[in-house]
C-alpha positions in Angstrom: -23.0 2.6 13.7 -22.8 -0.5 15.6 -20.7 -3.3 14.5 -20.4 -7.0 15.7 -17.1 -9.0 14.6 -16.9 -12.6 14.7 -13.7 -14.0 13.9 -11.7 -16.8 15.9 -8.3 -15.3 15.6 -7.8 -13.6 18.7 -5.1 -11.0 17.1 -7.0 -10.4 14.0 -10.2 -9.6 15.8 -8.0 -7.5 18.5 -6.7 -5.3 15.6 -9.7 -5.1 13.8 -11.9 -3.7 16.5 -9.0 -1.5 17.9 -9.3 0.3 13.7 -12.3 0.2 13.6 -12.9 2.1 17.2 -10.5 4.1 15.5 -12.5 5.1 12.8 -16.0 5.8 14.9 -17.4 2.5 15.1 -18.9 1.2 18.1 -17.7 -3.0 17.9 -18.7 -5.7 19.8 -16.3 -9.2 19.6 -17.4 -12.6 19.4 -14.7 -15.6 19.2 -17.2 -18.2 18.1 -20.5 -18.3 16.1 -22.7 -19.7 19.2 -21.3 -16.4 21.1 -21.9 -14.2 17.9 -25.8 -15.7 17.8 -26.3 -14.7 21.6 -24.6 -11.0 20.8 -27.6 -10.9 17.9 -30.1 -11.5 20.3 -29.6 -9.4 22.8 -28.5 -6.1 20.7 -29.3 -4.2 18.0 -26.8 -4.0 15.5 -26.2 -2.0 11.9 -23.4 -4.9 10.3 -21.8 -7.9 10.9 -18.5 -8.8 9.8 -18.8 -12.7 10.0 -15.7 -15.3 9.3 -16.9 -18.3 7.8 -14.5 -20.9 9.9 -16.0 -20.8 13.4 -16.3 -23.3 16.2 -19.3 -24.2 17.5 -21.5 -22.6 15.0 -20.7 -22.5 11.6 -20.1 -19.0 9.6 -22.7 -19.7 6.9 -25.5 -21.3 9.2 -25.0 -17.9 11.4 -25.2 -16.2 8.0 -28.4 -18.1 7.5 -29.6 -17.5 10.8 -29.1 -14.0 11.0 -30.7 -13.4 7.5 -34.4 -15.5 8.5 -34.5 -13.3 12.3 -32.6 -10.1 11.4 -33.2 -9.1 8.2 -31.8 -5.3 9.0 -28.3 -6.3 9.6 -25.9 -6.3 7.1 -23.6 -9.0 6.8 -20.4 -8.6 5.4 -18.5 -12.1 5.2 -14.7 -12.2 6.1 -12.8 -15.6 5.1 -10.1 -17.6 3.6 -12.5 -19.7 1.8 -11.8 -18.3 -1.6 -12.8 -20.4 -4.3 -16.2 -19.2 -6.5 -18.5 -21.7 -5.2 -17.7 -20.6 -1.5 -18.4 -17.0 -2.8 -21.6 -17.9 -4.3 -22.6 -19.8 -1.2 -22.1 -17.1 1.4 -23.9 -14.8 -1.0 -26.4 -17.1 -1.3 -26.9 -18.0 2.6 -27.8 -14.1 2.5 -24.5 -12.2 3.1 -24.5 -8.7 1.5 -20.5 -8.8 0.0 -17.9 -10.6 0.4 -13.9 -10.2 1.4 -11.5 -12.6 1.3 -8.5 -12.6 3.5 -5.9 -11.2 3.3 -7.5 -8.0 2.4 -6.4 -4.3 2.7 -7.6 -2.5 5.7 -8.6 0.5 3.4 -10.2 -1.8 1.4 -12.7 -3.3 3.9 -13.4 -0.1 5.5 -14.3 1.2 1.4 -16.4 -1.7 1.4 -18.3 -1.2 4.5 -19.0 2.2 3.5 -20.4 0.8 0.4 -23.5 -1.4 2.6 -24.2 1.8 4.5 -24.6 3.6 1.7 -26.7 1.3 -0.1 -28.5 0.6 2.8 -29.5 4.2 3.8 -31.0 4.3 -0.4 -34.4 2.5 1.3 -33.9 5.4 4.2 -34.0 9.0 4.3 -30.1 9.5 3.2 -29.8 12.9 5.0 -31.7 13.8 8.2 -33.1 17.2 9.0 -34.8 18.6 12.0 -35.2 23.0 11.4 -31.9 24.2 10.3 -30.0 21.0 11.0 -29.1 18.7 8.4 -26.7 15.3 8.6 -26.1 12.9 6.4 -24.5 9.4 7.6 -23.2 8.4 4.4 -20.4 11.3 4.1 -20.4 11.7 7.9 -21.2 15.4 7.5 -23.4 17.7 9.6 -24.5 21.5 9.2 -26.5 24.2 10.9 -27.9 26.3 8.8 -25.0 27.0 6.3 -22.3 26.5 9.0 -21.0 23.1 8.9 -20.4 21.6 12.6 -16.7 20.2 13.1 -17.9 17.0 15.8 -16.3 14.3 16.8 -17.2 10.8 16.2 -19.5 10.0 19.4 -21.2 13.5 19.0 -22.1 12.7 15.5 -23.5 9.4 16.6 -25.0 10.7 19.3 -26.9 13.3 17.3 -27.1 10.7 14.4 -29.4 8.9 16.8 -31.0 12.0 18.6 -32.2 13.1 14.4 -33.3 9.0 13.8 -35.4 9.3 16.8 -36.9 13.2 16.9 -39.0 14.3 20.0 -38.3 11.0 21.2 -37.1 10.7 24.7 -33.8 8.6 23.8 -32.2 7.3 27.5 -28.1 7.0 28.3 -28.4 3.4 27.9 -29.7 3.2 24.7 -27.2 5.8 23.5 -24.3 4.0 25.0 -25.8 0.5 23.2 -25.7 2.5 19.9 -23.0 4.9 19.9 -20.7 3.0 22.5 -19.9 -1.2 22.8 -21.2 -3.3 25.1 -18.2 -2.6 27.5 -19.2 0.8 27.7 -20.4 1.9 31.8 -23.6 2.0 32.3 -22.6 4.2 35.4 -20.4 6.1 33.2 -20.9 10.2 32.7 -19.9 10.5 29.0 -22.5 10.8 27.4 -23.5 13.9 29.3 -20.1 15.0 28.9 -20.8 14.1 25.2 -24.3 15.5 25.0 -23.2 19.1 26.5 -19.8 19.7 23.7 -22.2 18.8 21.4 -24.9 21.4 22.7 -22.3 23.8 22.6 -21.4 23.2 19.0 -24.7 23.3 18.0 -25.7 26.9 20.2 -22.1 27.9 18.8 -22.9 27.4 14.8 -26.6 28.7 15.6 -26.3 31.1 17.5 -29.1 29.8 20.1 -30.5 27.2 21.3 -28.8 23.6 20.5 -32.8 22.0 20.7 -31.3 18.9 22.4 -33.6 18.9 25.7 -33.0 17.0 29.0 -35.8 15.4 30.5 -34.9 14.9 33.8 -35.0 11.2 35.0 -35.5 10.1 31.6 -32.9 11.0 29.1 -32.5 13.5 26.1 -34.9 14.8 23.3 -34.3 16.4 20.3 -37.0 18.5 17.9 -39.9 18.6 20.4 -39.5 22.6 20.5 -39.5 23.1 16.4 -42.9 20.6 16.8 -44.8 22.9 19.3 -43.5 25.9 17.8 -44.9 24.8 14.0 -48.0 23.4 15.9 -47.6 19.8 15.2 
């Protein structure tokens, strides 16, 4: 999952993103709502954590904003503004929930999981290519019966690789949706990445991983189960 935070606190965003890289999230930081807007534009994200007291560009007119162009993000509002009519008009500008600060870190994180979960109800909740099953809500994955122990950017990785079968997926669009915008383009994780997780994968099965490398291009997952049930 990719994340954009916009808060104008410098150490509250710095230890936000820091816990949440902690807990498998790719973030991306924006320190006012006209830098938050441009962030939108240019990538695709899963949820926004949005502050409501922004310079520049106003919390609830980013809210408003993001809602009428990107109706697939969620939008999970972070403020001080605490009273019931500032609740009811972030939800109403078209945030999905709402947190006021201070708030336990547990808490937020509960809360997130929450909009995922909902939001994967109007999606297929667990994905399955063959033998392989994973579902993002409980952040589980199996092959066959064997469940696979991965880490958190090999089940993103594969996360993508399943939303995506016999598509060729390139290493930039994996490091824009399982890494941050800081991540190297130049970089040789995710091939470091992709081939622990092939080794899981051939490991728990006992063959073949079915993540393909098209040379030049990037990496491909299901296109062998399609030929070989003659789709």
């Amino acid at each position: 999952m990719r994340l954009l935070l916009v808060e104008d606190e410098e150490d509250l965003i710095q230890a936000m993103a820091r816990g949440l890289r902690q807990e498998g999230y790719a973030v991306d930081l924006a320190l006012d709502g006209l830098r938050g807007w441009e962030l939108l534009a240019t990538n695709a994200y899963d949820l926004l954590l949005l502050d409501l007291n922004l310079p520049d560009l106003d919390g609830l007119e980013l809210c408003q904003r993001v809602r009428a162009s990107y109706p697939q993000v969620l939008v999970l509002v972070l403020t001080a503004r605490s009273t019931p009519r500032h609740r009811v008009l972030g939800l109403d500008q078209g945030a999905d929930d709402y947190l006021v600060k201070p708030f336990h870190w547990e808490e937020l994180l509960a809360r997130m999981r929450a909009l995922f979960r909902r939001d994967l109800r109007g999606r297929q909740s667990v994905l399955c290519l063959g033998d392989l099953s994973l579902d993002p809500a409980t952040r589980l994955a199996w092959k066959g019966s064997c469940p696979l122990e991965l880490t958190r950017k090999e089940f993103g990785i594969l996360e993508y690789l399943l939303r995506h079968p016999t598509e060729v997926v390139t290493q930039e669009t994996l490091l824009e949706h399982v890494w941050d915008r800081n991540a190297d383009p130049l970089t040789t994780t995710v091939r470091v990445h992709i081939n622990s997780l092939r080794r899981k994968l051939e490991k728990a099965g006992a063959g073949e991983s079915g993540i393909e490398t098209v040379v030049g291009s990037g990496y491909r997952i299901g296109s062998a189960l399609r030929k070989e049930q003659g789709t």
